[in-house]
C-alpha positions as CSV (number, residue, x, y, z in Angstrom):
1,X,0.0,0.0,0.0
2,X,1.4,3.4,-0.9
3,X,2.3,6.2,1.6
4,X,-0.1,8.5,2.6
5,X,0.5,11.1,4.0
6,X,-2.2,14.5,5.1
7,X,-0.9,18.3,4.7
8,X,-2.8,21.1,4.5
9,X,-4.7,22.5,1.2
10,X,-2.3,24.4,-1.2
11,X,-3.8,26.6,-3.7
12,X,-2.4,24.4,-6.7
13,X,-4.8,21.8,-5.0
14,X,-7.8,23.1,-6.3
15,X,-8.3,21.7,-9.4
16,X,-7.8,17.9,-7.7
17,X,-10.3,18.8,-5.4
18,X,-12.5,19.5,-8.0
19,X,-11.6,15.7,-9.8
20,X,-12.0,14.3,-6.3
21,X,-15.6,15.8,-6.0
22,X,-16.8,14.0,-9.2
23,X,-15.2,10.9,-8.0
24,X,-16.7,11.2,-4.9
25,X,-20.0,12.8,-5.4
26,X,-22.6,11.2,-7.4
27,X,-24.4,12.9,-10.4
28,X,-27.6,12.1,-9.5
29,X,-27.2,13.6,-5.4
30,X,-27.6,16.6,-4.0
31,X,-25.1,17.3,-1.5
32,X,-25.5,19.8,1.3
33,X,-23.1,22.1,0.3
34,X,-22.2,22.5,-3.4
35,X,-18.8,22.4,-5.4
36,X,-18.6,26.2,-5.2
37,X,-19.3,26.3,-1.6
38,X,-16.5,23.6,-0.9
39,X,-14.1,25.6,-3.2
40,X,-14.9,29.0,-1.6
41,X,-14.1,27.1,1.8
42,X,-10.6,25.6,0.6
43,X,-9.9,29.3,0.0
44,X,-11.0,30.9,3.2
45,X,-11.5,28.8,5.4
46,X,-9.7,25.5,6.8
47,X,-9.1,22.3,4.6
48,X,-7.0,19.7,4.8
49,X,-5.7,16.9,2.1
50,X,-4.0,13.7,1.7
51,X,-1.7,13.0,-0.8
52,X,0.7,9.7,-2.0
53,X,4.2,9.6,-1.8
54,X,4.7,11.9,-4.8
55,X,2.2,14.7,-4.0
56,X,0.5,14.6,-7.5
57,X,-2.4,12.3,-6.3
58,X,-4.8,13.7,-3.7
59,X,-6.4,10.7,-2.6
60,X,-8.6,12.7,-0.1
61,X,-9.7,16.0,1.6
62,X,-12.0,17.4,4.0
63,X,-13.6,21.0,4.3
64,X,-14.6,22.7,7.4
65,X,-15.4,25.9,8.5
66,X,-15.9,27.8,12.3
67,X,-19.3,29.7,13.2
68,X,-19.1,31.3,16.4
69,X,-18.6,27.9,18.5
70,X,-19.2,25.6,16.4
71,X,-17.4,24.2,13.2
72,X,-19.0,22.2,10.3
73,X,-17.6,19.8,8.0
74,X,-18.3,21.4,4.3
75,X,-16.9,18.5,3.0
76,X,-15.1,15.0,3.2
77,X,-14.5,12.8,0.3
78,X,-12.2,9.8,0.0
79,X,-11.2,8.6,-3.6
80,X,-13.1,5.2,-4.3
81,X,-10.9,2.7,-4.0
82,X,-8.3,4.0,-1.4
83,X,-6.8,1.0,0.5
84,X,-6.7,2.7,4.0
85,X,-10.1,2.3,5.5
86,X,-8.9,5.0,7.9
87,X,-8.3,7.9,6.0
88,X,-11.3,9.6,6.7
89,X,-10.8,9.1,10.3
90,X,-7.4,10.6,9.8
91,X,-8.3,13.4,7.7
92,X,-11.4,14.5,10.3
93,X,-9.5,14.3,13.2
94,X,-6.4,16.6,11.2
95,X,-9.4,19.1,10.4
96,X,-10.5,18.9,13.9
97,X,-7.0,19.9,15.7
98,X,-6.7,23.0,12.7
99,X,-10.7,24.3,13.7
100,X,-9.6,23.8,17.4
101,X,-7.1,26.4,17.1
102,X,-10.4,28.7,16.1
103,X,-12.2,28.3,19.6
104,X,-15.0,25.9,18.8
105,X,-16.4,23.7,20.9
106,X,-18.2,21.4,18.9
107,X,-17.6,19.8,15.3
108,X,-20.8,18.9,13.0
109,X,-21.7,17.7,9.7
110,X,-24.8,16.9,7.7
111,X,-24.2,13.4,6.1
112,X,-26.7,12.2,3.4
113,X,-28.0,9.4,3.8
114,X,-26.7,7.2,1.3
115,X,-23.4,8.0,1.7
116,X,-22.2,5.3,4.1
117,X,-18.5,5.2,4.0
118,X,-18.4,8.9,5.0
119,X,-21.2,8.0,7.5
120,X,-18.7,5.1,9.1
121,X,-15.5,7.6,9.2
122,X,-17.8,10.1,11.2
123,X,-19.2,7.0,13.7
124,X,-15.2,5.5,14.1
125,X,-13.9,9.1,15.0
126,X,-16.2,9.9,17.8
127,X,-19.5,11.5,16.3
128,X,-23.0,11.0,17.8
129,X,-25.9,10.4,15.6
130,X,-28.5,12.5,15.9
131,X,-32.2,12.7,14.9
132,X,-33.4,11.4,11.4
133,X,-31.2,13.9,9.9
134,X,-28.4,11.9,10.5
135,X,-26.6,14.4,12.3
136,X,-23.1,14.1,13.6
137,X,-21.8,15.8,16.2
138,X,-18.5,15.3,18.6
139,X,-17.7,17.5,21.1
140,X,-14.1,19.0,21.0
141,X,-12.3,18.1,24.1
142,X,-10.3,21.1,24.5
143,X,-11.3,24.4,23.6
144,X,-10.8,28.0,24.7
145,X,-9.2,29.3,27.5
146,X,-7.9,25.6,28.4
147,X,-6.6,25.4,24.6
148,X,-4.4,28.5,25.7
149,X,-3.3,27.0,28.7
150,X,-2.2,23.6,27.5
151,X,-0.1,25.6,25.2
152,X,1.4,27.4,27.7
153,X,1.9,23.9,29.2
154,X,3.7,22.8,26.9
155,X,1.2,20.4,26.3
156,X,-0.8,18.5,23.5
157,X,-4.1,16.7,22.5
158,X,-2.6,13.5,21.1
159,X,-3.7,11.8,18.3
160,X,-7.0,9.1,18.7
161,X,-4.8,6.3,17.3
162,X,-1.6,6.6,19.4
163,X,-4.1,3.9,21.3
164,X,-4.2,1.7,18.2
165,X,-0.6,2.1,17.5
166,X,1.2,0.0,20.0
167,X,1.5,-3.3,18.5
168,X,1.1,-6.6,20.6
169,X,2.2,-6.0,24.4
170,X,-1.4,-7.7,25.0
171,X,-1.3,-7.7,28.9
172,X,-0.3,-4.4,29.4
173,X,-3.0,-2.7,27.3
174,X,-5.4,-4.4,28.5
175,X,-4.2,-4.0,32.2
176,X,-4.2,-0.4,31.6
177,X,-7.4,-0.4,29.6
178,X,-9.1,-2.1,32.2
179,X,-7.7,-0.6,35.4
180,X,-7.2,3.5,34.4
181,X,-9.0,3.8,31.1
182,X,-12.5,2.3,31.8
183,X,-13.1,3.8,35.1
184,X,-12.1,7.5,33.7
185,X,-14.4,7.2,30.4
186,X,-16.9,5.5,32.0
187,X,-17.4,7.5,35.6
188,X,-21.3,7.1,35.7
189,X,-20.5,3.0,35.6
190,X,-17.7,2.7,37.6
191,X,-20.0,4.7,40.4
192,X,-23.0,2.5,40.6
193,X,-20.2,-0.5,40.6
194,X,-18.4,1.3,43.7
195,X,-15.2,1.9,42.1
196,X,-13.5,4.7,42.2
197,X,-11.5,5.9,39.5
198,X,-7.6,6.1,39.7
199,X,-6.2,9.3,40.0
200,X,-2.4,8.7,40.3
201,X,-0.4,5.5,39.0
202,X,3.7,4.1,38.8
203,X,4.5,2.7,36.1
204,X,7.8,0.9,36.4
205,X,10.0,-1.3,34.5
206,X,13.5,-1.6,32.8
207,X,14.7,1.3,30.5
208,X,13.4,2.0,26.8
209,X,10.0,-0.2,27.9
210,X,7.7,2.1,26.3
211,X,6.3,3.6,30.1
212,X,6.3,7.0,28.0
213,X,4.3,5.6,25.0
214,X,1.9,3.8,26.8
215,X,1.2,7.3,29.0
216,X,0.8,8.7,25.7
217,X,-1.4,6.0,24.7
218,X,-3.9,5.9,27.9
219,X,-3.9,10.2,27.4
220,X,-5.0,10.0,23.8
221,X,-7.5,6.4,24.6
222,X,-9.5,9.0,27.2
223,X,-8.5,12.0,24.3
224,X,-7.8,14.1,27.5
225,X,-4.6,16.4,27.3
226,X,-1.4,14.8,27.7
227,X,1.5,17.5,29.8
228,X,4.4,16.4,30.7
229,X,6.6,18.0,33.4
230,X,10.0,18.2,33.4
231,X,11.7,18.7,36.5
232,X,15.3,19.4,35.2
233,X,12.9,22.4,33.2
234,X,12.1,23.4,36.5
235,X,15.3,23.1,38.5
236,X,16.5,26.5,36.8
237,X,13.3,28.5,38.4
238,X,14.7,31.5,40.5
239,X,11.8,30.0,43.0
240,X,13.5,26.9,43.6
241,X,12.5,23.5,41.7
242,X,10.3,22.8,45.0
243,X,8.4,25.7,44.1
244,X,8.3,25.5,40.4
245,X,6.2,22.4,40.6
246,X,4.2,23.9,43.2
247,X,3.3,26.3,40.5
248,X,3.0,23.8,37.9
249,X,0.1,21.5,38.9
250,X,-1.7,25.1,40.5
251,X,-1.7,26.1,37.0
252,X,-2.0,22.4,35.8
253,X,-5.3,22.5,38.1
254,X,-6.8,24.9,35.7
255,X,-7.4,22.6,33.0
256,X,-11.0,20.8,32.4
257,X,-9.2,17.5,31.8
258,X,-5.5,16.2,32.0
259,X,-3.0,13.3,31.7
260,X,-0.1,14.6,33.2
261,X,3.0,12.5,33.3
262,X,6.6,12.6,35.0
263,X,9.4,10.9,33.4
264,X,12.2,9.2,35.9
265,X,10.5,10.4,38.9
266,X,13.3,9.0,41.2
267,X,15.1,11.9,40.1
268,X,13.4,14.2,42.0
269,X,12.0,11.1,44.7
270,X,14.0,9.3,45.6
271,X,14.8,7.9,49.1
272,X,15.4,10.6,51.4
273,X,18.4,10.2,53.9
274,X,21.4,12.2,55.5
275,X,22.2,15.0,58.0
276,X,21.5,17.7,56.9
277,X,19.4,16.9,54.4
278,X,20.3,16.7,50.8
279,X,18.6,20.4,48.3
280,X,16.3,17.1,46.6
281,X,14.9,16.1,50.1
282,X,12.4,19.4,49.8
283,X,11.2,18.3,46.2
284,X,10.3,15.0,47.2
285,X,8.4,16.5,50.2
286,X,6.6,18.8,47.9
287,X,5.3,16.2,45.8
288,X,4.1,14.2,48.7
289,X,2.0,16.9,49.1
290,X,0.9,17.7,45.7
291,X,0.0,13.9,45.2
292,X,-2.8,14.5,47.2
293,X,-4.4,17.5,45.7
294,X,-4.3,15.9,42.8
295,X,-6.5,13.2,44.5
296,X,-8.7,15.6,45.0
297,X,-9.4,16.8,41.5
298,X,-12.2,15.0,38.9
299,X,-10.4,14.4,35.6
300,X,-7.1,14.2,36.2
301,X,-4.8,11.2,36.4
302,X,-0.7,11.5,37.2
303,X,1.3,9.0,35.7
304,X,4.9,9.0,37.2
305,X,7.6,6.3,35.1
306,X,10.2,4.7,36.8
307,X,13.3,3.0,35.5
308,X,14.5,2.2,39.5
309,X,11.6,1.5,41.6
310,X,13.6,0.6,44.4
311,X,15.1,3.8,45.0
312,X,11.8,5.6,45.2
313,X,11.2,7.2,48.7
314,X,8.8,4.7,50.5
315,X,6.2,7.4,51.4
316,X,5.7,7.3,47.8
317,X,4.7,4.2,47.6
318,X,2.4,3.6,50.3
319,X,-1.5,3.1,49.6
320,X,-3.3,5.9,49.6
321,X,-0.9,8.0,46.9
322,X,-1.1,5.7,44.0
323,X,-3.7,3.8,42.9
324,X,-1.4,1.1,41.1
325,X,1.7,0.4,40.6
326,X,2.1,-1.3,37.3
327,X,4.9,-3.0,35.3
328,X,5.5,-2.7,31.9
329,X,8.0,-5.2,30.1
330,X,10.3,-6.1,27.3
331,X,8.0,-6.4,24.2
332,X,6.8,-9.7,23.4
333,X,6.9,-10.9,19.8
334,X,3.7,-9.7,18.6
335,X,5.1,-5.9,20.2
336,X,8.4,-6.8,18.2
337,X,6.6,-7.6,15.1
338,X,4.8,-4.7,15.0
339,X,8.0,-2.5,15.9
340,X,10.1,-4.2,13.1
341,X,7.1,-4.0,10.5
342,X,7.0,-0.1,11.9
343,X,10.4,0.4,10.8
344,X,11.5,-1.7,7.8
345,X,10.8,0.7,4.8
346,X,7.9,-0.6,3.1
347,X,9.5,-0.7,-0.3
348,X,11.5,-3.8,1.0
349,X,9.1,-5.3,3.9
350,X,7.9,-7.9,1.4
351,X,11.2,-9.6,1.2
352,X,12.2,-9.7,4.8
353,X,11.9,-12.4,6.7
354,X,10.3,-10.7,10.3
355,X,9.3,-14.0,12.1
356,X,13.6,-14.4,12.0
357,X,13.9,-11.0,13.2
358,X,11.4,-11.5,15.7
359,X,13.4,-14.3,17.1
360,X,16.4,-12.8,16.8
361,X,15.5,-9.6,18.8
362,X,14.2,-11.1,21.9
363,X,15.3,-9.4,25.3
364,X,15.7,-5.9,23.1
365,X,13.4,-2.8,23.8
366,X,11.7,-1.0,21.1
367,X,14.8,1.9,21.3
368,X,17.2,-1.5,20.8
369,X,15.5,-2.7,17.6
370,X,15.3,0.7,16.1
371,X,18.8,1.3,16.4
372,X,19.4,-2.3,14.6
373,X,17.1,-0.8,11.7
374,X,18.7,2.5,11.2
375,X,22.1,0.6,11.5
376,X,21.4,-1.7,8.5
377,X,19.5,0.6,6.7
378,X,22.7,2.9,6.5
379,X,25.0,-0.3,5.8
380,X,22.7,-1.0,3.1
381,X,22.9,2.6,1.8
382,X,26.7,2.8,1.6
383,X,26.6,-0.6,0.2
384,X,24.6,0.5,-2.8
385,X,26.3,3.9,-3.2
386,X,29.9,2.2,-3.5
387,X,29.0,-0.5,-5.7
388,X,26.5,1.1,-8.0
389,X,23.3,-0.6,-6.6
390,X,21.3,2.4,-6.8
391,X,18.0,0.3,-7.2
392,X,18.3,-1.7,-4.0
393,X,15.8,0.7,-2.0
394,X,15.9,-1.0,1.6
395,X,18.1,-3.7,4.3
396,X,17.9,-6.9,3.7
397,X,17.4,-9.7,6.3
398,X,20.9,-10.1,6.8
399,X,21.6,-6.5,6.9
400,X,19.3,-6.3,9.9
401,X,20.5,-9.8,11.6
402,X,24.2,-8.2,11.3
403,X,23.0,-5.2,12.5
404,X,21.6,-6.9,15.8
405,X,24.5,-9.0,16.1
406,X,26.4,-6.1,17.0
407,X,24.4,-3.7,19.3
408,X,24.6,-4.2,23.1
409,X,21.0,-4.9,24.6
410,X,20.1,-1.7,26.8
411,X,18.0,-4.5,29.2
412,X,20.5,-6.8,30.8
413,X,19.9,-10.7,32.4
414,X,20.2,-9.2,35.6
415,X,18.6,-6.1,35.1
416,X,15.8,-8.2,34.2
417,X,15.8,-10.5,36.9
418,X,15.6,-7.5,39.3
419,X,12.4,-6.5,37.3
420,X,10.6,-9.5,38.0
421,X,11.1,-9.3,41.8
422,X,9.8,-5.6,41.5
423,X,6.5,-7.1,39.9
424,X,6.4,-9.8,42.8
425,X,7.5,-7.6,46.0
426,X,6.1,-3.4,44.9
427,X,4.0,-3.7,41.8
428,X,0.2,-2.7,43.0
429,X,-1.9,-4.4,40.0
């Protein structure tokens, strides 16, 4: 399948949104808005378009323009015949993030009818049906003054399918799905059921696991904001880092919804000791005590990663602060297969064997196997460029088995060993 990839609309588009409308629009219908209406909007208002690999083919676009709070879909049409039953999806929620930026609050669109494909890319991207007007409507999750703040944050509304997008690592997901993400999107349940939702969460394991991708995942699952906080951002505040993270969850606080995460939280709690005490002891104090406000608030879940559990301060880990405390692995082979299929160009993907690279990379974390691929990828570059075969377009299998024949696995025996007596003697599942 080609490479697809979504920009916005150009003005040298026009004329292929034109050939897309007749591909996509039937003769005989009569859409809601007309050709000249979907033109006028390309021009002046906000459109988006996706395109293959050499930019000449626009395979789809979608239309939208902003009144008052709301926005409205003008159009969205999908060449017949595309191989990526997701496109739509894609192109709405691209549409979506660009109308955000306008202050609405809601996203509609009349759909005909008949049209059914477009109908299913509204339904799989979050619209609601209503009436017999088939009316679809999704409400924007962050709009207005807590857009402005997220981006003063530093933060982001990630992508629907960063969920989607983390192959195999079965157990995980659905540990996470079942323990953080249910009860959040389904509060109303979860109450009548007595459980009360998580509000702050470890997750731990050896280093280049993925703990920072599947935070990202679980934010854009619930589409609430993802922010992450740096402390070594922080530690240059005139205030004091102890008072810069004060700051930051007060201001944090102001959002409607959040995901906010902490990379390598031992740096900045870690097991507090000496006489006197050490500048770090104060931070760790402070978040003690911004753990619990953070209880406190509806909407919010803190994710704090961890590559050494152990040396976390125990008044961290005591029930009562976080919820769980949840490993997350080396990726199994389905994870691997997806990260090798993720990587390997697709010009050459059909003649690689990936069950053999599968097997090959056990014990390696997703940063391990990516390293293998740029590392072949480049030995099969050079070998192509000295020897005049400009053709060859991607690393073979043994370009990628030498390549992993000679990294050094980040995860070692031991290191993993320690990780399993974490699970058994401090994870919280």
């Amino acid at each position: 399948m080609a490479r697809t990839s979504i920009r916005d609309f150009r003005s040298e588009d026009l004329g292929r949104i034109v050939a897309l409308w007749e591909e996509t629009v039937p003769p005989q219908e009569e859409p809601v808005y007309g050709l000249s209406e979907v033109l006028a909007s390309c021009q002046a208002d906000v459109a988006v378009v996706a395109v293959g690999e050499d930019e000449e083919q626009l395979i789809g676009a979608a239309v939208g323009r902003a009144a008052h709070e709301q926005g409205w879909i003008v159009y969205l049409g999908v060449r017949p015949g595309d191989e990526d039953p997701a496109l739509g999806g894609r192109l709405l929620d691209a549409l979506e993030r660009r109308l955000a930026d306008q202050g609405i609050g809601t996203l509609c669109s009349l759909v005909p009818a008949g049209e059914a494909r477009t109908l299913q890319a509204f339904t799989d991207n979050g619209f609601a049906l209503q009436h017999e007007l088939r009316y679809a409507e999704r409400r924007i999750p962050v709009q207005g003054r807590d857009l402005a703040l997220l981006r003063e944050l530093g933060g982001r509304l990630l992508p629907r399918d960063r969920w989607d997008s983390v192959g195999g690592m079965v157990r995980e997901k659905d540990l996470l799905e079942k323990r953080l993400v249910m009860p959040l999107s389904e509060p109303e349940v979860a109450e009548r059921f007595g459980v009360v939702p998580p509000r702050a969460v470890v997750l731990f394991g050896p280093p280049g696991t993925g703990k920072t991708t599947f935070a990202k995942a679980v934010a854009s699952r619930l589409q609430w904001p993802f922010v992450e906080v740096f402390p070594s951002r922080l530690g240059g505040d005139p205030a004091g880092l102890a008072a810069a993270l004060r700051e930051t969850f007060s201001r944090i606080a102001g959002l409607e919804k959040a995901v906010v995460f902490i990379d390598e939280v031992e740096e900045i709690a870690s097991h507090r000791k000496g006489d006197p005490p050490s500048p770090l002891q104060g931070v760790t104090n402070e978040l003690l005590k911004i753990i619990p406000d953070v209880r406190e608030q509806n909407d919010r879940l803190l994710i704090c990663a961890t590559n050494f559990i152990r040396s976390l301060d125990s008044a961290l880990l005591r029930h009562g602060r976080f919820d769980y405390v949840l490993p997350i692995g080396l990726p199994d082979a389905e994870a691997r297969e997806a990260i090798w299929r993720g990587y390997v160009p697709r010009e050459v993907l059909a003649d690689v064997d990936i069950s053999a690279l599968v097997e090959a990379s056990d014990g390696l974390t997703p940063a391990d196997i990516e390293h293998a691929v740029r590392r072949a990828a480049q030995g099969a570059f050079e070998r192509a460029v000295d020897g005049g075969e400009r053709a060859t377009s991607g690393p073979s299998t043994e370009d990628c088995l030498r390549a992993l024949g000679s990294i050094r696995p980040t995860v070692s025996p031991e290191v993993v060993e320690d990780f399993l007596e974490d699970i058994e003697s401090l994870g919280r599942i």
